[in-house]
N, C-alpha and C positions, 0 to 999 in steps of 0.2 A: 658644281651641280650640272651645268651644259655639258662638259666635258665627260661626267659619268654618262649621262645619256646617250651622249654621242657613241660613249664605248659600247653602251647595252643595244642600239641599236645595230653597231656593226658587227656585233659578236653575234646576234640575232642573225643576221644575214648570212655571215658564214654558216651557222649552223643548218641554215635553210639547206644553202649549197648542196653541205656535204652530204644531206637526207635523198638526194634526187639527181647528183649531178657526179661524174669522174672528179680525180682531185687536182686534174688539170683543170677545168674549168671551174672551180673552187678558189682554185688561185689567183683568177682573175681579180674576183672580190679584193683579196689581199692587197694587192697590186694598189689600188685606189688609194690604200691606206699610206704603202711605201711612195706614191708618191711624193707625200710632202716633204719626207726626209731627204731628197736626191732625184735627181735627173736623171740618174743613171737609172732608175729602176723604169725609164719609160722606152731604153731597148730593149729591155727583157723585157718588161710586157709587150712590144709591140709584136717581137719574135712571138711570144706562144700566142698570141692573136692570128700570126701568119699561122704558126701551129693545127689550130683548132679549126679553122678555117680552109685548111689543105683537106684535114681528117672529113670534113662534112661535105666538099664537094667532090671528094677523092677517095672515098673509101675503100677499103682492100678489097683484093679478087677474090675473098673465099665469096663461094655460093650458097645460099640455103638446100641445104639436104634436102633430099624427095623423102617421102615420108617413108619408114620401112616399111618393107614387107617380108621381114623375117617369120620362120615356123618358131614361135616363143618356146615350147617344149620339145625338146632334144631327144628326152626318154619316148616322145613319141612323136616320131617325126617321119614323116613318108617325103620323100623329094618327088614323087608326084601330086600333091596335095592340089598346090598350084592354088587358086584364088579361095580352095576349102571349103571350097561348098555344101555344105551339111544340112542335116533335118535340125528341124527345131522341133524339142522334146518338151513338154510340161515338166513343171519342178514344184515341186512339196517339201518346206524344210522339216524336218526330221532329225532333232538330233539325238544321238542314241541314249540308254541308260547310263551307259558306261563312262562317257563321256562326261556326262550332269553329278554322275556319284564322284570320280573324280575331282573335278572341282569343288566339291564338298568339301571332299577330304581337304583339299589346300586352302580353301579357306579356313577351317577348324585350326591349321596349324599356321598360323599367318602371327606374324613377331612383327610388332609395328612398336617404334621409337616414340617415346616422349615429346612433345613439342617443348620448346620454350616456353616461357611466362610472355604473354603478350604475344601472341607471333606474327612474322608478318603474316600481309596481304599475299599468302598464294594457298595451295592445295592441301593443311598441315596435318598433322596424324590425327587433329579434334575432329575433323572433316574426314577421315578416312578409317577410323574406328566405328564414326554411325553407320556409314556405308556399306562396310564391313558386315557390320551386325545383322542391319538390312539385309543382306546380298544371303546372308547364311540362313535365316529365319523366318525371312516374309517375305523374300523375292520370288517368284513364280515362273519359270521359263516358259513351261510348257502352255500359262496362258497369253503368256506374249508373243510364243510359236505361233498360237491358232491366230493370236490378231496379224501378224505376219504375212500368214498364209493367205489374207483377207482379199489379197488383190490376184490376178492372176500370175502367175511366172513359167518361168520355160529356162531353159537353158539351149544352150548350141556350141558346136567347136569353133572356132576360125582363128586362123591359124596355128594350129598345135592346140589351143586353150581352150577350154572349156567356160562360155561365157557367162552368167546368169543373168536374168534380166524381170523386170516387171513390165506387163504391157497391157496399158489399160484400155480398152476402148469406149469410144463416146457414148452418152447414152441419153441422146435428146429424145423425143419421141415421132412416131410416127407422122405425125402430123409438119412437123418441121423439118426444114429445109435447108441449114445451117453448114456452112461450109466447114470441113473436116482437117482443122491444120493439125500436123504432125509437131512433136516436141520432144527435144532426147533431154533429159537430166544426168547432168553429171556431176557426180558426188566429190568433194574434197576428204580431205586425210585426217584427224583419224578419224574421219566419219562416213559414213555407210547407207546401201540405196538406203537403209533405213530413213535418214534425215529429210527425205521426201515423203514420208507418207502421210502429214499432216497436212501437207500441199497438195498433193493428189484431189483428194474430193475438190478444193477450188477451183482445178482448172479444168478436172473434166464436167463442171457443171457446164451446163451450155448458157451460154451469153446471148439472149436472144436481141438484144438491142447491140451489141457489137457485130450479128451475123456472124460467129461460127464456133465451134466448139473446138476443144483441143483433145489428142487421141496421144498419150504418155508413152514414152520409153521409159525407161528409169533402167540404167543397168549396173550391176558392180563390177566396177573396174578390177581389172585382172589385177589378181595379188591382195584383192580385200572383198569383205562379205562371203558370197558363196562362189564366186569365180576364182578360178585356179591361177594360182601363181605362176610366172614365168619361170622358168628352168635354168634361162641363159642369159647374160649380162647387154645392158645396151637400152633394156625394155623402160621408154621414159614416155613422157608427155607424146611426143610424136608419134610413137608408136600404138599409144592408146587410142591416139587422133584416128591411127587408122583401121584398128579393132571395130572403133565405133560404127567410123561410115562402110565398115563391109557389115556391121550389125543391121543399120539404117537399110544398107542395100536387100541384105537378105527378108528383112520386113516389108519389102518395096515400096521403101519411100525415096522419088528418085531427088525432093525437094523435101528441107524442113528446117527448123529452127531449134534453135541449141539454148538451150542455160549452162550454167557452171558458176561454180565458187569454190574460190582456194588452186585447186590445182585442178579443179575442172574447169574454173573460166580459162587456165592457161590452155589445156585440151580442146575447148571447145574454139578459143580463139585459132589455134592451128590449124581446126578444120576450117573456120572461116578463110583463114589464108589461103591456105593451099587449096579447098572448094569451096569457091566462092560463089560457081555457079551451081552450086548443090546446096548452099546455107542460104536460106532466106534470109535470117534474122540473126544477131548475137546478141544474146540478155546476160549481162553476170552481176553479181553484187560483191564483186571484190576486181582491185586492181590487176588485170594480168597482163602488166609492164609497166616499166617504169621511165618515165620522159629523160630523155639527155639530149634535150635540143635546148641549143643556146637564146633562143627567143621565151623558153620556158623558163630559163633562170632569170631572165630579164623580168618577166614577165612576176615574179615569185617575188625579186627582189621591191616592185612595184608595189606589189599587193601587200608585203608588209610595212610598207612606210606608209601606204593610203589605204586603210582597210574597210574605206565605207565604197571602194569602187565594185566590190561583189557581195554576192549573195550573205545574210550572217549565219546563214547555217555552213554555206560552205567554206568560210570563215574559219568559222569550228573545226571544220573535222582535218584542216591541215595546220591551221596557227594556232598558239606559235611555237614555230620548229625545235623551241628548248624540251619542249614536254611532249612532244612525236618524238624525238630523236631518242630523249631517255624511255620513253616506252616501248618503240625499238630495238633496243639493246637489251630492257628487261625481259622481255616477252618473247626473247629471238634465239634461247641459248638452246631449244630443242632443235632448230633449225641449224646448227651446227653441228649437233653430236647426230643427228640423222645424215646429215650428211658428210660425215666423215667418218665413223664409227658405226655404222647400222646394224652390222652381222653381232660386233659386242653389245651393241644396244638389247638388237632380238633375243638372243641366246637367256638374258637376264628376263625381261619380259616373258618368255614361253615358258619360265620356270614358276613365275607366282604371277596370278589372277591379280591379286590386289595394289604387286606394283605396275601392271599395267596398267588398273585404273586410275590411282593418282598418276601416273604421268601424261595419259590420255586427257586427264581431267584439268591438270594443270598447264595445258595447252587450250583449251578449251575455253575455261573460266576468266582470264582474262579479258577479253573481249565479250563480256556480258554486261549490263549496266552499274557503272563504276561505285552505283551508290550503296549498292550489294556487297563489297568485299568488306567494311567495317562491319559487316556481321558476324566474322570467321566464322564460327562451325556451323553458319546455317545459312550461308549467302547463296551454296548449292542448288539448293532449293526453291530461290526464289525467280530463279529459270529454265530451270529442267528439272520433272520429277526423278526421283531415286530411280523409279521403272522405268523413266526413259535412256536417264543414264545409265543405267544397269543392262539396258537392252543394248546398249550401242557399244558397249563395252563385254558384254557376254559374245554378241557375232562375231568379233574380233578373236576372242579367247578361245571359241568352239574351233572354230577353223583355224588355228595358230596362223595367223595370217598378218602378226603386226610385224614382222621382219621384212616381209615384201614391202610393205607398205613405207618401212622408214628405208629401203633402197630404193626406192621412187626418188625419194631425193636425193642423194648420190648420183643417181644416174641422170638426172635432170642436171645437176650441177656440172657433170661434165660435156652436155649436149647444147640442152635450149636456152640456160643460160649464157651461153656466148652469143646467143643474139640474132643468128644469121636470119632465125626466121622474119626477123623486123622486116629485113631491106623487101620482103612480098609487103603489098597494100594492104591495110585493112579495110576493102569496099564494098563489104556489105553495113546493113543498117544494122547499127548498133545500139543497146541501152545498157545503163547502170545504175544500180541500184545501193547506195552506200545504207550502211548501218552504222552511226555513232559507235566513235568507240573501237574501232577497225584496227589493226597493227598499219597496212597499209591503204591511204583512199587519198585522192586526188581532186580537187576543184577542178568546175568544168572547163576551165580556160585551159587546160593540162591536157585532160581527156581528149578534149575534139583538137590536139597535139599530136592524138597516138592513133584516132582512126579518122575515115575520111566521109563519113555519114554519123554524126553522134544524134540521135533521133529522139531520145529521153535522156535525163539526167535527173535523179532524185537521191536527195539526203532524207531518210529515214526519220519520223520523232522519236522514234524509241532503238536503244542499240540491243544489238543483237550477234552472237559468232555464227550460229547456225540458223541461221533467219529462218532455213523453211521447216523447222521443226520448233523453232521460238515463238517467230512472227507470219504465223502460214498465212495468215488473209495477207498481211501488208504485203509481201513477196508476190505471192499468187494476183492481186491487183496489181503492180507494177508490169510484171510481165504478161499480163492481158492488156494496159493500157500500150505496153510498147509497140505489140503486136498488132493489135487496131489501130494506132497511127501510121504503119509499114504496111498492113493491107488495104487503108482506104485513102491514102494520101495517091497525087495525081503518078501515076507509073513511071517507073525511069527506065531506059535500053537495059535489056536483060545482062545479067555476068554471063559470056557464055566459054565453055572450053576453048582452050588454045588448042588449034593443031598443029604437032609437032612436023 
């Protein structure tokens, strides 16, 4: 009986490992085991110990790339463009008849598969015939245009692209005197500014006991919503980093603070990097990196043989590594075929409405609270209305724009996944915001790993995938509480530019 334990705990360990760490340092673990059997396995571990230890104070000379500043669209490109400086135009969505009869028509003729008896836990045809139904019968666009349209929008070029954006301004009253911070929102994948606009009223309400109100960006990232897709290969995370802050600039904000989740906390954190004397603040509610420092696996492998030495929520949302690792793997197989296959992905998807939104949705749903999926054909529901889903999956369809969007990750996987950006600091003040239930989230002995001012850290009661359109107060308080600790806390020497 000692001797199973002993194995479930080691196998336990390794598993942690290989969640968060290379499979060289993976090995290490192994190593402990092999030593009982032989002597000989304490050169070879000492050798990858020399190993891994050359790697962390010797790292290679590639350098982190400066952010681009490519012209994104080719078919319209002037080589005097130069930093692009354009009007910014009001924008009204509008989408035509033709377009809406269209979609009609394909849903009318939509051939959807029998589920099995029993099916699993994911997105099945019982789930995707209501939807269906709905979408053909009692869905409305044109009144979820006009809600849409509720806030202000503009569009503008920079760089080649045509950008769209939501910009909301504060609206304390006259009589108050409340300082005006600025806030960009950036949207993840397949999700759309839409996903903000439940959060919106939150934060531009004014906070008179925090002293100051917040003034919204909200833009769609090029290649989804109503922003134009890039033309030319390359256009990843970095490059959106730098779309944003020429956005930020042309709004003259020369200072502000960023959110992001999904592939927006990766965006937003880049701008932290590389301007760090232009981001005030970083808020995300999703991991955007993953630790590979050997004090973190030390520290991992601690935490699961003593797990009363942290927090029990944060407990939660990483142990134990058997059931993250297999939820991982379950929840991860779109993140493959986007990123290896996107152009055959798109091609299928701009042909039927309705298998974009089960695959949209089966990205989505996972990461809702777990106790919902033993409902199959009605667990949908019990986190997003049909009209939210329908909406967030209708902008995607109107503007055929999910092919761009699943070559975000492709082109991410040949860029910023290599990492280089790490070796810049991350020294601005930072917060996180986890939501139970996450593909990826990290304890905060991890986190304050990855940046060098961790200023909040909060584990969520309730889970959430798109928290600001699930859980808009909870989100919207986090990121006002962050932001009142980083502007009333005693001042630190400003980030300022390097001169070259």
């Amino acid at each position: 009986m000692q001797l199973e334990v002993q194995n479930q705990t080691y196998a336990s360990i390794i598993a942690s490992a290989e969640l968060i760490f290379p499979t060289c340092i993976v090995r290490v673990a192994g190593y402990f085991k092999a030593l009982k059997k032989g002597v000989s396995a304490v050169s070879e571990l000492l050798t990858l110990i020399i190993k891994i230890l050359y790697r962390a104070y010797f790292p290679d000379g590639s350098k982190p790339s400066d952010l681009y500043t490519n012209v994104w669209n080719q078919t319209n490109c002037d080589a005097d463009l130069k930093d692009n400086v354009g009007p910014i135009q009001p924008f009204k969505i509008n989408i035509p008849d033709k377009i809406l009869s269209d979609l009609k028509l394909r849903l009318e003729r939509t051939r959807i598969e029998d589920s099995l008896v029993n099916p699993d836990q994911e997105f099945n045809s019982d789930c995707l015939r209501k939807l269906t139904d709905y979408w053909k019968n009692q869905y409305q666009w044109k009144k979820h245009e006009a809600e849409l349209n509720k806030y202000p929008q503009f569009i503008t070029n920079i760089k080649g692209l045509d950008v769209h954006f939501i910009h909301t301004k504060h609206n304390q009253g006259k009589g108050n005197k409340l300082k005006v911070v600025p806030l960009l929102l950036i949207h993840s994948w397949p999700g759309t500014f839409m996903e903000f606009y439940k959060v919106i009223p939150f934060l531009t309400t004014p906070c008179i006991e925090q002293g100051f109100v917040f003034e919204v960006v909200c833009p769609s990232v090029p290649g989804s919503g109503f922003s134009e897709a890039p033309r030319s290969k390359g256009f990843n995370a970095k490059a959106t980093a730098r779309i944003m802050l020429s956005l930020m600039d042309r709004l003259g904000y020369s200072k502000f603070y960023v959110h992001g989740y999904e592939w927006g906390s990766i965006t937003a954190s880049l701008m932290a990097r590389y301007y760090p004397f232009r981001v005030q603040g970083l808020h995300v509610n999703m991991c955007f990196s993953v630790p590979n420092l050997l004090d973190s696996f030390i520290k991992s492998v601690v935490i699961a043989l003593c797990p009363f030495l942290i927090d029990s929520a944060e407990y939660q949302i990483f142990f134990p590594f058997k059931n993250k690792l297999r939820k991982l793997f379950e929840d991860s197989g779109y993140l493959h075929f986007n990123s290896t296959k996107p152009d055959t992905l798109g091609c299928a998807m701009a042909d039927s409405p309705v298998s974009m939104a089960a695959y949209i949705l089966d990205k989505i749903l996972p990461e809702t609270n777990p106790d919902y999926l033993d409902l199959h054909d009605g667990y949908l529901t019990q986190s997003l209305s049909f009209d939210e889903v329908l909406t967030m999956v209708t902008i995607q369809w109107v503007n055929n724009n999910f092919v761009s969007g699943a070559r975000f990750f492709k082109e991410n996987m040949n860029d910023v996944l290599k990492r280089t950006h790490e070796k810049l600091p991350l020294a601005v003040p930072c917060g996180v915001a986890f939501f139970p239930n996450q593909v990826i989230m990290l304890p905060k002995f991890m986190m304050a790993d990855l940046v060098d001012d961790l200023v909040s850290y909060t584990v969520m009661p309730r889970s959430a995938h798109l928290a600001a359109l699930e859980e808009p107060q909870l989100l919207a308080d986090d990121i006002h509480k962050f932001v009142h600790i980083v502007e009333t806390r005693p001042a630190k020497l400003p980030i300022t530019q390097e001169k070259n």
